[in-house]
C-alpha positions in Angstrom: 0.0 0.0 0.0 0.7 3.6 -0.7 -0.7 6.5 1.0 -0.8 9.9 -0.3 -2.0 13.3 1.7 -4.8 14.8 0.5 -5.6 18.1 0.6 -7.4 18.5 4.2 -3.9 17.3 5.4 -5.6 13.7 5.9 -3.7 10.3 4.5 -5.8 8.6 2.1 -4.3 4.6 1.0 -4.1 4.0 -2.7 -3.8 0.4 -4.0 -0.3 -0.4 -5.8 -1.5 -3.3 -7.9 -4.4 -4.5 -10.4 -5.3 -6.8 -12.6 -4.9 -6.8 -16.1 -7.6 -8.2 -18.3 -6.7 -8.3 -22.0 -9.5 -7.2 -24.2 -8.3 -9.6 -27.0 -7.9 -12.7 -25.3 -9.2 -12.3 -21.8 -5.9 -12.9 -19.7 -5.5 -12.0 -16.7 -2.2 -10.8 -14.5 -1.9 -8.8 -11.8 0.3 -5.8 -12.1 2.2 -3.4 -10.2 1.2 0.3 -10.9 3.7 3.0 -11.1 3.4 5.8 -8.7 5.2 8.4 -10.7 4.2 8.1 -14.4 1.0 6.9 -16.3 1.5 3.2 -18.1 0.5 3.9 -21.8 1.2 0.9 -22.8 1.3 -2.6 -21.5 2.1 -5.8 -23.8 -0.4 -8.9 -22.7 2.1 -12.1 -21.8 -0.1 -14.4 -23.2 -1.4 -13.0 -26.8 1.6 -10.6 -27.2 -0.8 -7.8 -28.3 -0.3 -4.0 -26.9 -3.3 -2.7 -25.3 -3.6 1.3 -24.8 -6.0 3.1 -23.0 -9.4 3.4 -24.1 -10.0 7.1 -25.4 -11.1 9.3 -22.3 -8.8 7.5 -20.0 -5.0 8.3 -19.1 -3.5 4.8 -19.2 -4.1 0.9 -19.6 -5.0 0.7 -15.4 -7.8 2.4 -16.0 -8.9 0.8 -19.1 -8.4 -2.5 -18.1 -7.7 -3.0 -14.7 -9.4 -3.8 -11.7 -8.1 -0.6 -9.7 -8.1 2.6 -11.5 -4.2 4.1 -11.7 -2.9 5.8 -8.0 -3.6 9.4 -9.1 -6.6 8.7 -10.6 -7.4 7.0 -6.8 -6.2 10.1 -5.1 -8.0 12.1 -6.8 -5.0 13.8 -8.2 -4.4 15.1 -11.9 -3.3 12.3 -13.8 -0.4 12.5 -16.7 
């Protein structure tokens, strides 16, 4: 886990991982976010295909994962 302060001085705790679900093939993995840069792209292990966000959403976390991206958690500006 990961907390970040939000802006009433409070903690808040922001998952680090999710899981991957490949649009193409249905795979699943679970994944470890970054903290400090949005994921544009993620390669699936099992089809080889590269999956990118779905337009209106800053990275393949939030496309495709089960737990949105940490800033996107936080409530934070994302990349």
């Amino acid at each position: 886990m990961f907390y970040t302060m939000q802006k009433d001085g409070n903690f808040m705790e922001v998952m680090l991982t999710s899981e991957i679900t490949c649009p193409h093939c249905g795979f699943k993995k679970t994944e470890t976010m970054p903290t400090d840069a949005c994921q544009f792209f993620y390669e699936c292990t099992h089809c080889l295909k590269t999956l990118k966000p779905i337009k209106g959403d800053c990275c393949v976390f939030c496309s495709y994962g089960t737990v949105k991206c940490p800033p996107m958690q936080a409530n934070k500006q994302c990349c």
